[in-house]
MOPAC internal coordinates of N, CA, C and O (Angstrom, degrees):
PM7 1SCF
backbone

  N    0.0000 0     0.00 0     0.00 0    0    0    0
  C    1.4405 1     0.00 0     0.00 0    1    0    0
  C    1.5237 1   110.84 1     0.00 0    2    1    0
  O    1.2310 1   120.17 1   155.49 1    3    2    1
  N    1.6292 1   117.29 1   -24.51 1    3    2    1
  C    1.4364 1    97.17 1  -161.57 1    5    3    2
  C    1.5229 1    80.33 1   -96.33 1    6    5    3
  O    1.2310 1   106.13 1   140.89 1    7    6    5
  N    1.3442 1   143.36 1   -39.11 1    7    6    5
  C    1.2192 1   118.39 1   177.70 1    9    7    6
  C    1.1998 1   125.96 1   -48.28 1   10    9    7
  O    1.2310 1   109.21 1   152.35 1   11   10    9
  N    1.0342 1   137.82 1   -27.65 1   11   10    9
  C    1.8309 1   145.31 1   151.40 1   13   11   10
  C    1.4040 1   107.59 1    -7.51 1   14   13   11
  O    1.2310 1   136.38 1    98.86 1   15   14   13
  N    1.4851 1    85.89 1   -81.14 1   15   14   13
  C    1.1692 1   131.30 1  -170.01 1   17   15   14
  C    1.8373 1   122.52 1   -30.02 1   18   17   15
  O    1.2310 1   143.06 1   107.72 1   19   18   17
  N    1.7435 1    72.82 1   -72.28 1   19   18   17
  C    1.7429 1    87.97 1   171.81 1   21   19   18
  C    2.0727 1   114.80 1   -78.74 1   22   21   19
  O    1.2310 1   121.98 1   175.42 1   23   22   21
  N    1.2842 1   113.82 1    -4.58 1   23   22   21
  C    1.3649 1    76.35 1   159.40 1   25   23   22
  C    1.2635 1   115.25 1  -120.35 1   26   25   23
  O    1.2310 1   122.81 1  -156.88 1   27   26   25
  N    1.7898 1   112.22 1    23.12 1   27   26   25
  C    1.7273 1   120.63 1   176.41 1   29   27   26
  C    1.7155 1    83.58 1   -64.37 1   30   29   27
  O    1.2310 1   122.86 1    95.38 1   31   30   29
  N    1.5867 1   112.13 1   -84.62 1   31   30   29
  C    1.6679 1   104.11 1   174.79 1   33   31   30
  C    1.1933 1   119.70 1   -24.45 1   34   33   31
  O    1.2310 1   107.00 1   124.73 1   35   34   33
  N    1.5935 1   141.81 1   -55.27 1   35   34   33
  C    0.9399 1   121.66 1  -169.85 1   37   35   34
  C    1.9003 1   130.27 1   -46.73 1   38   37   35
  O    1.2310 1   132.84 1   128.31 1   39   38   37
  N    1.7396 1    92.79 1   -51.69 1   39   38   37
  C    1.5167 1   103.89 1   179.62 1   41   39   38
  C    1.5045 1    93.36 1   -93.61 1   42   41   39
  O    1.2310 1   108.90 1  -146.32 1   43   42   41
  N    1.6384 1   138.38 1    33.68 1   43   42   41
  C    1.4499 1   107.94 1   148.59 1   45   43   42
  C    1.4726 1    88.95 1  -102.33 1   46   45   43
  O    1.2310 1   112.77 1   170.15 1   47   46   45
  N    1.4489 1   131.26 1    -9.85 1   47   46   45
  C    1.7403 1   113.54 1  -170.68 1   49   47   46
  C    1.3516 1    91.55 1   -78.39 1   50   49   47
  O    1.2310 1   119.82 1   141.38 1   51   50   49
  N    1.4572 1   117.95 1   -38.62 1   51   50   49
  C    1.6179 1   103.94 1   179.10 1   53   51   50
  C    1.5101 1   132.01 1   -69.47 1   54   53   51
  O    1.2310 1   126.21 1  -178.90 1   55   54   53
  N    0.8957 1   105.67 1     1.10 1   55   54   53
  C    1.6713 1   123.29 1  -164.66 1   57   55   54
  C    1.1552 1    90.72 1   -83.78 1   58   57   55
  O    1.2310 1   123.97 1   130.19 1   59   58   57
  N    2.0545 1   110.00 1   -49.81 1   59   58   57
  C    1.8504 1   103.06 1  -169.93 1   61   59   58
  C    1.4360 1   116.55 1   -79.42 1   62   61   59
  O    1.2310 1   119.16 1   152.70 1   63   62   61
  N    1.3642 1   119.20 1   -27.30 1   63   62   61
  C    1.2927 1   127.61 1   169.61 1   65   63   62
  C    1.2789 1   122.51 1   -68.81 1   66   65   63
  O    1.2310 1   116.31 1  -172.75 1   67   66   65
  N    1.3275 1   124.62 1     7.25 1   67   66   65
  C    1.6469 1   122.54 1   165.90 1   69   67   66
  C    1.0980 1   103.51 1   -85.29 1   70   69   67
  O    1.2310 1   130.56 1     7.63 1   71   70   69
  N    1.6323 1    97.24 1  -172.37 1   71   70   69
  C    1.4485 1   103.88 1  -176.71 1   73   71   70
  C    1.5990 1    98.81 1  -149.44 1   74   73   71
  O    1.2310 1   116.30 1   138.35 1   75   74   73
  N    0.9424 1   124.64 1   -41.65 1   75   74   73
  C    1.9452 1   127.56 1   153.95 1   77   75   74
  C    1.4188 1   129.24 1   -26.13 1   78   77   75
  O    1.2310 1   107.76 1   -76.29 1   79   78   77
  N    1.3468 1   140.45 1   103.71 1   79   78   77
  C    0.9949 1   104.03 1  -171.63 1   81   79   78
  C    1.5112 1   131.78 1   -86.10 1   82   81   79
  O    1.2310 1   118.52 1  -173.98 1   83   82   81
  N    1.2609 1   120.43 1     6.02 1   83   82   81
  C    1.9438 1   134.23 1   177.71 1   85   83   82
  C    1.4901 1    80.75 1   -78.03 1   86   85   83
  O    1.2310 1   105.94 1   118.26 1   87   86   85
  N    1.6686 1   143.69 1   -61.74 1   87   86   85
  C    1.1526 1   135.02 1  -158.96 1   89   87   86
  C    1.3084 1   132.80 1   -70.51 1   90   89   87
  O    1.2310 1   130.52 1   167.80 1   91   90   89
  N    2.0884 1    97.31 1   -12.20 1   91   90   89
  C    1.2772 1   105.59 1   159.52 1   93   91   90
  C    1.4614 1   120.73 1   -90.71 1   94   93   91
  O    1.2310 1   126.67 1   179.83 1   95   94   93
  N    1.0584 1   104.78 1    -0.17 1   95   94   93
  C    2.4904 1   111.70 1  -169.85 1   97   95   94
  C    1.4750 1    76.77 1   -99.85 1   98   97   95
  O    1.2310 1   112.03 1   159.23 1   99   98   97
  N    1.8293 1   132.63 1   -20.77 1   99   98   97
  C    1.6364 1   109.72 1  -163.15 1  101   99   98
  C    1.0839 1    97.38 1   -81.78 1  102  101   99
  O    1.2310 1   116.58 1   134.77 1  103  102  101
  N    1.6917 1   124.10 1   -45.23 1  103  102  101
  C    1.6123 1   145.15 1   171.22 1  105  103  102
  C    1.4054 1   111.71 1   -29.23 1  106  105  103
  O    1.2310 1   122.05 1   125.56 1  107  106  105
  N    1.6500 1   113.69 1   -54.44 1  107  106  105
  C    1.4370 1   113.33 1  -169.99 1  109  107  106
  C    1.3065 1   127.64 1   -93.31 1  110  109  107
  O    1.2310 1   132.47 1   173.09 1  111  110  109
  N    1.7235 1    93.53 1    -6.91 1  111  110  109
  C    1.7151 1   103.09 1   177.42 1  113  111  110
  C    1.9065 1   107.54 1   -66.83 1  114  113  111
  O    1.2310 1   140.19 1   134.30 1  115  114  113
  N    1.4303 1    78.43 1   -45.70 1  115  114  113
  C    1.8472 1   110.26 1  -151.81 1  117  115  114
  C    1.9922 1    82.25 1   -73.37 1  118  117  115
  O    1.2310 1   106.77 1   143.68 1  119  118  117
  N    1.3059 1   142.22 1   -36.32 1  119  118  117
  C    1.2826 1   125.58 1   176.37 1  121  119  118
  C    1.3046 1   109.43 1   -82.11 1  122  121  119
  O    1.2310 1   113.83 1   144.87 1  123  122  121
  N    1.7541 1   129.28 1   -35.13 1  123  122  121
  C    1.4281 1   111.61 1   162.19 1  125  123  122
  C    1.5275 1   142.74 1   -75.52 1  126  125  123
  O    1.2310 1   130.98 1  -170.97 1  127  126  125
  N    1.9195 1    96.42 1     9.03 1  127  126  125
  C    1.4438 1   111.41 1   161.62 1  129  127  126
  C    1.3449 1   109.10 1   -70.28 1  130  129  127
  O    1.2310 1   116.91 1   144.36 1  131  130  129
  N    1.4009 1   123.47 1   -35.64 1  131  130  129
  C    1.7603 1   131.04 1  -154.85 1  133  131  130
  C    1.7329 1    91.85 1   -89.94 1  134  133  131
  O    1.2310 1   119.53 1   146.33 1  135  134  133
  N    1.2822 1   118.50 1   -33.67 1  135  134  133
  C    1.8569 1   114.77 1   164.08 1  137  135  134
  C    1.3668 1   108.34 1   -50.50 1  138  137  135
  O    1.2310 1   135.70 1   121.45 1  139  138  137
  N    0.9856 1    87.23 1   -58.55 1  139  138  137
  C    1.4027 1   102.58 1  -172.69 1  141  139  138
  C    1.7786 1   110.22 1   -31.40 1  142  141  139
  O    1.2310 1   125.96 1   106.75 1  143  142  141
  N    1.4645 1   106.14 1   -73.25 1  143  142  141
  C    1.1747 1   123.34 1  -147.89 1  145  143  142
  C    1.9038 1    92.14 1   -84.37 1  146  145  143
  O    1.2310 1   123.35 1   176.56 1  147  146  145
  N    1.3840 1   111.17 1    -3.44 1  147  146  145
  C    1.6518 1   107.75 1   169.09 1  149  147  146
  C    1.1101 1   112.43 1   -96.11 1  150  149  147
  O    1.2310 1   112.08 1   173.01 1  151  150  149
  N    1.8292 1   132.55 1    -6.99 1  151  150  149
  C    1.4080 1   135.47 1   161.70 1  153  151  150
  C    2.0411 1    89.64 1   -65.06 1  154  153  151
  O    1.2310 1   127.32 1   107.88 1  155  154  153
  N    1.0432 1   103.52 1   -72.12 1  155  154  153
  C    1.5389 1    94.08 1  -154.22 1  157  155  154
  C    1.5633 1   112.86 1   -60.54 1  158  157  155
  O    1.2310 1   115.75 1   169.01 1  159  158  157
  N    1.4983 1   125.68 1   -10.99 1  159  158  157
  C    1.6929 1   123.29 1   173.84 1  161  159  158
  C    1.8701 1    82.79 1   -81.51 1  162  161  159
  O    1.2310 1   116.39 1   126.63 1  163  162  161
  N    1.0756 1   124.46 1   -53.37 1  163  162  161
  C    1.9156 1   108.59 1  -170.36 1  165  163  162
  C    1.4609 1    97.95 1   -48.19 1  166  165  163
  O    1.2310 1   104.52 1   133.00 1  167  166  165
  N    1.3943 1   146.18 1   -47.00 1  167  166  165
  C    0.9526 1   149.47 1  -133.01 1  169  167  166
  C    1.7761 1    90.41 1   -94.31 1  170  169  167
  O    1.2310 1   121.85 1   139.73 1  171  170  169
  N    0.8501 1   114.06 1   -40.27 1  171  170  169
  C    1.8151 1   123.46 1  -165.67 1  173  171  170
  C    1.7373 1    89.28 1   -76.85 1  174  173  171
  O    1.2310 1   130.23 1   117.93 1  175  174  173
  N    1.3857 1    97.88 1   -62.07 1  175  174  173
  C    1.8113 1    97.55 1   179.79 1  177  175  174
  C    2.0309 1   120.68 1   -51.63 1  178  177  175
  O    1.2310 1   131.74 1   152.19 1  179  178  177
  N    1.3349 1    94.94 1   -27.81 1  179  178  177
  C    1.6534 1    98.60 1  -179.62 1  181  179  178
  C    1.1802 1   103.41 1   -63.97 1  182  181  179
  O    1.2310 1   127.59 1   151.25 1  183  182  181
  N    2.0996 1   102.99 1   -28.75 1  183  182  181
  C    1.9555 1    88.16 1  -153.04 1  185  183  182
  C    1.8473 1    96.96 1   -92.37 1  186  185  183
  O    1.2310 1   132.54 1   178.55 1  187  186  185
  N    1.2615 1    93.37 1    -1.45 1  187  186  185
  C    1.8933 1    96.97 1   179.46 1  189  187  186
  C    1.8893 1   101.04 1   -70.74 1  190  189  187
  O    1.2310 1   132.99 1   103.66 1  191  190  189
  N    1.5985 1    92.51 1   -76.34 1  191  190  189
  C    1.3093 1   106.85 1  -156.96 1  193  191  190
  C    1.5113 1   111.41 1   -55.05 1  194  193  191
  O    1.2310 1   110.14 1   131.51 1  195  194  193
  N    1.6141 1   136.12 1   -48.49 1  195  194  193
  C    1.0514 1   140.06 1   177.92 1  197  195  194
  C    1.6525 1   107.61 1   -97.28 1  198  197  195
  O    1.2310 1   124.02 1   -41.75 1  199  198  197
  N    1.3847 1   109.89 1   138.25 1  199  198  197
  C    1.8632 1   104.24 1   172.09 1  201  199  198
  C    1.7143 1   110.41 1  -136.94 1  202  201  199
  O    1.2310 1   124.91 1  -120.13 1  203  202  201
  N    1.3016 1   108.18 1    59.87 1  203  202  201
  C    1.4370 1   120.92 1   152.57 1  205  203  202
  C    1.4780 1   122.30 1   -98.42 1  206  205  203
  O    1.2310 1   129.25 1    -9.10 1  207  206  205
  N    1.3824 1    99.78 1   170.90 1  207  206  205
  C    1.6776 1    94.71 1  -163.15 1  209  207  206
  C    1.7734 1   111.00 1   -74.68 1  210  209  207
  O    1.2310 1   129.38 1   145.55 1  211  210  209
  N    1.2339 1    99.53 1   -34.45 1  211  210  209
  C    1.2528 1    99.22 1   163.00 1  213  211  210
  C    1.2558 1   130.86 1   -53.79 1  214  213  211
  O    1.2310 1   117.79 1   154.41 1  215  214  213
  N    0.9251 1   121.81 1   -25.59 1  215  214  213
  C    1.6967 1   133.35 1  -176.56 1  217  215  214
  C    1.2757 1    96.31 1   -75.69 1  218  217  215
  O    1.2310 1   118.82 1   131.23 1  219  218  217
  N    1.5465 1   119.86 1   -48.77 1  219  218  217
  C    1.5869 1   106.48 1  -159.56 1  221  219  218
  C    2.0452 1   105.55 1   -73.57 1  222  221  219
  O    1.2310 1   126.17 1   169.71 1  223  222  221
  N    1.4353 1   105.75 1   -10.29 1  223  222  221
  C    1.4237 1    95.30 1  -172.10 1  225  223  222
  C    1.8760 1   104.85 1   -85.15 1  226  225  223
  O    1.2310 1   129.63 1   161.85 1  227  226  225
  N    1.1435 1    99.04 1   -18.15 1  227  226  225
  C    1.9511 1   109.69 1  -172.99 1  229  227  226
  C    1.3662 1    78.07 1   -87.35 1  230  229  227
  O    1.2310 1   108.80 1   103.64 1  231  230  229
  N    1.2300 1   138.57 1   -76.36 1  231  230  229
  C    1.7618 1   125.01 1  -159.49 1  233  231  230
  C    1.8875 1   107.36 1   -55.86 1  234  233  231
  O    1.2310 1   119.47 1   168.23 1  235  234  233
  N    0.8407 1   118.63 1   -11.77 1  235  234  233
  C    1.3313 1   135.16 1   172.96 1  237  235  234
  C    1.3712 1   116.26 1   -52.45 1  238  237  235
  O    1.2310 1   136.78 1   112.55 1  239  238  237
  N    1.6427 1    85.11 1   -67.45 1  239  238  237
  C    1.6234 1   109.93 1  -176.35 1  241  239  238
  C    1.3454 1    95.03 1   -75.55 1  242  241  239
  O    1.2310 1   101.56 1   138.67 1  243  242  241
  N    1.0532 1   151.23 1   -41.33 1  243  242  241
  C    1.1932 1   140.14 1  -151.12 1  245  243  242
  C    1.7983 1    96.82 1   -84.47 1  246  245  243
  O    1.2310 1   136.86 1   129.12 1  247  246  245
  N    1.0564 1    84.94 1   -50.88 1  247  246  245
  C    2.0110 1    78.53 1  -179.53 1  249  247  246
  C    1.4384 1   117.33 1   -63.79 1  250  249  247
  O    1.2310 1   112.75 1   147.26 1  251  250  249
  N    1.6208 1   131.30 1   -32.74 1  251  250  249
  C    1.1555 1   138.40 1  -150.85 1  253  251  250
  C    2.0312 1    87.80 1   -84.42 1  254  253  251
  O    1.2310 1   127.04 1   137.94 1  255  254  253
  N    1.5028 1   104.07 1   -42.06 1  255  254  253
  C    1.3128 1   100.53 1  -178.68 1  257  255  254
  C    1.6120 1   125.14 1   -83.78 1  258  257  255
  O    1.2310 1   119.41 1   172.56 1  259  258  257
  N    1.4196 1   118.74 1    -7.44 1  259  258  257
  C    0.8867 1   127.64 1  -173.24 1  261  259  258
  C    1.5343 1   101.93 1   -96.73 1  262  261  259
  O    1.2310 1   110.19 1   149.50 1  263  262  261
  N    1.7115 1   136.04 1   -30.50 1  263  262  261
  C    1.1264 1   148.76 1  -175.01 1  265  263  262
  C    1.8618 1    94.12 1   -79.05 1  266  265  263
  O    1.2310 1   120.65 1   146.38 1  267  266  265
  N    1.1330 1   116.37 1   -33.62 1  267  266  265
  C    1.7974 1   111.38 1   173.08 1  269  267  266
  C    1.5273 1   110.66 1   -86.72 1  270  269  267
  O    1.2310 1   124.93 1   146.35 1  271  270  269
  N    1.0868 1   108.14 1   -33.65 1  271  270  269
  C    1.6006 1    92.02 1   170.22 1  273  271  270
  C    1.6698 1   114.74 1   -79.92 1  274  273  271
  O    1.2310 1   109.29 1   154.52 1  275  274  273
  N    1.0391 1   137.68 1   -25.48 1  275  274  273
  C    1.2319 1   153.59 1   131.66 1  277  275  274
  C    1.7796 1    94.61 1     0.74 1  278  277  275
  O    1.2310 1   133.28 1    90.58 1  279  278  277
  N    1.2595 1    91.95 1   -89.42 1  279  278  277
  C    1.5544 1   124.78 1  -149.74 1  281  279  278
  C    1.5923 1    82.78 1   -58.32 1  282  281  279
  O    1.2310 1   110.87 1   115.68 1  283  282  281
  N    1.1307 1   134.78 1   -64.32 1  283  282  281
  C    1.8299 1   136.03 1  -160.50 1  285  283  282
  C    0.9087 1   101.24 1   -59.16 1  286  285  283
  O    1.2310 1   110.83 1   134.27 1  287  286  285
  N    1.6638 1   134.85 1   -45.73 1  287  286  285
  C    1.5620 1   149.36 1  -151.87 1  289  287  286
  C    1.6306 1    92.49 1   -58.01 1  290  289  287
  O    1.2310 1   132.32 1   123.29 1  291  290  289
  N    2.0477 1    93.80 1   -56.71 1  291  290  289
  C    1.5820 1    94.50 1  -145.79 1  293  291  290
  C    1.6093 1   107.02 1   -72.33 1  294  293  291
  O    1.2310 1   120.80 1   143.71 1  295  294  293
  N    0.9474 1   116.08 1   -36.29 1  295  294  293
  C    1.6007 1   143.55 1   177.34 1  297  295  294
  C    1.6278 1    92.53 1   -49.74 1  298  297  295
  O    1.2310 1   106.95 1   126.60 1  299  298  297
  N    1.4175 1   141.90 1   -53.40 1  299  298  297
  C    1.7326 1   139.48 1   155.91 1  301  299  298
  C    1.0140 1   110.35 1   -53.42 1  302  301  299
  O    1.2310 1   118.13 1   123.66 1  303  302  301
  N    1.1050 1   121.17 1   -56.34 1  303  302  301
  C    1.5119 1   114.48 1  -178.50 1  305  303  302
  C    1.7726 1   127.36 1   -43.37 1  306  305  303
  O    1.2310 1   135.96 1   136.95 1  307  306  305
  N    1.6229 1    86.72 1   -43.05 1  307  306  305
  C    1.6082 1    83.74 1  -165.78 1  309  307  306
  C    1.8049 1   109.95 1   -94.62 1  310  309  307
  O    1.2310 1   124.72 1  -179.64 1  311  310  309
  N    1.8454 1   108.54 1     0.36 1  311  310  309
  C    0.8381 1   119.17 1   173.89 1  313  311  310
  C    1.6993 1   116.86 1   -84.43 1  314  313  311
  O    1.2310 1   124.76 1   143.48 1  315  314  313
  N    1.2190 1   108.47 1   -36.52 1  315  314  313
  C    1.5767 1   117.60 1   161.55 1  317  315  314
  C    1.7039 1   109.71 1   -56.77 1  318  317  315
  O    1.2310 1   121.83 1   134.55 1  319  318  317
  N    1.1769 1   114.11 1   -45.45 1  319  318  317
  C    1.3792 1   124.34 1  -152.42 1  321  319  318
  C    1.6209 1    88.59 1   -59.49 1  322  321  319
  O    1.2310 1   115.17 1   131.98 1  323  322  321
  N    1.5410 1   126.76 1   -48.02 1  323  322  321
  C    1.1407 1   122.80 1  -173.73 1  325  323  322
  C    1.4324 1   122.21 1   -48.20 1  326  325  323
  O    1.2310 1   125.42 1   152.33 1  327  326  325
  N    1.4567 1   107.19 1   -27.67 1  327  326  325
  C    1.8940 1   101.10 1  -170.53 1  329  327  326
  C    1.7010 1    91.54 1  -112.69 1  330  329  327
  O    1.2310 1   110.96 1  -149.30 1  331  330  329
  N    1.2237 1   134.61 1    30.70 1  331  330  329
  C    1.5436 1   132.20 1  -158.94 1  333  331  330
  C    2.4993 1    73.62 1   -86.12 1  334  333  331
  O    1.2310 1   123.06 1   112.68 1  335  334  333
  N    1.4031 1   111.74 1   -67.32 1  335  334  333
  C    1.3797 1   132.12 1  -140.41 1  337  335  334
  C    1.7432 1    92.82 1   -58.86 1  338  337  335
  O    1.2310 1   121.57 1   136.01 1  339  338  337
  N    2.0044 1   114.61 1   -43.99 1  339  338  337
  C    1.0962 1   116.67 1  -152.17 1  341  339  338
  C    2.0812 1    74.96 1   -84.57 1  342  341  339
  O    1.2310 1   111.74 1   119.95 1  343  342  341
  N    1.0679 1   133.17 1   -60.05 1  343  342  341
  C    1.1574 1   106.15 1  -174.40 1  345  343  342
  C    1.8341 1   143.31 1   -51.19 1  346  345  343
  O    1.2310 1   125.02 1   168.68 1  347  346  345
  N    1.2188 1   107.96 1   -11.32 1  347  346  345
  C    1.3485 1   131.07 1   170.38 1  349  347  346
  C    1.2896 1    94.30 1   -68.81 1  350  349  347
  O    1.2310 1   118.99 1   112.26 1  351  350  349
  N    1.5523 1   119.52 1   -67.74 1  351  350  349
  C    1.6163 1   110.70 1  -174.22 1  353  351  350
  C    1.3445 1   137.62 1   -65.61 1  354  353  351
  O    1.2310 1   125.66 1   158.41 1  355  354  353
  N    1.7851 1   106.73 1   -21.59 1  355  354  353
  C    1.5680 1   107.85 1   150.80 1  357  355  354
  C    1.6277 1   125.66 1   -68.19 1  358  357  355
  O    1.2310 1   113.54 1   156.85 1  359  358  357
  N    1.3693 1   129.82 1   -23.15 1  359  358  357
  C    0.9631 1   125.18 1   177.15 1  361  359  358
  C    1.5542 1   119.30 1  -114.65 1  362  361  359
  O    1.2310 1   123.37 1  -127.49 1  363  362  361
  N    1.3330 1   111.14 1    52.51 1  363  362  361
  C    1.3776 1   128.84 1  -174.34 1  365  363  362
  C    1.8818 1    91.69 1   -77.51 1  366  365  363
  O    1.2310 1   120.10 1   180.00 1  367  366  365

């Protein structure tokens, strides 16, 4: 979870510090993949640490939504990632 964490911040500080804009949609995909993927470790940790029934329907949700934002993030990500190189070299 804390690795999530720390590189969701990482690529949102980079997201604001660009100046490109494909390198900022690559920035924000690629940090709301790492949200992403800290909904579904909370969700794994809810279903560890607490084991009521309620828990399993919130760790549920938390994974089911965290495994789709996951899934959309990476799918932007790697679709940005393609024009990240040719746009660097037009705006040299």
């Amino acid at each position: 979870m804390i690795f999530s964490i720390v590189f969701y911040f990482y690529y949102k500080t980079k997201q604001f510090r660009a100046t490109l804009p494909i390198r900022k949609k690559w920035y924000a995909s690629t940090a709301a993949f790492f949200l992403g993927s800290f909904g579904v470790f909370l969700g794994i940790d809810l279903l560890i640490v607490f084991q009521t029934p309620l828990t399993y329907i919130v760790a549920g949700i938390f994974i089911i939504l965290g495994l789709a934002f996951c899934i959309h993030n990476y799918k932007a990500a790697r679709h940005y990632h393609k024009f990240v190189a040719e746009e660097a070299r037009l705006n040299e």
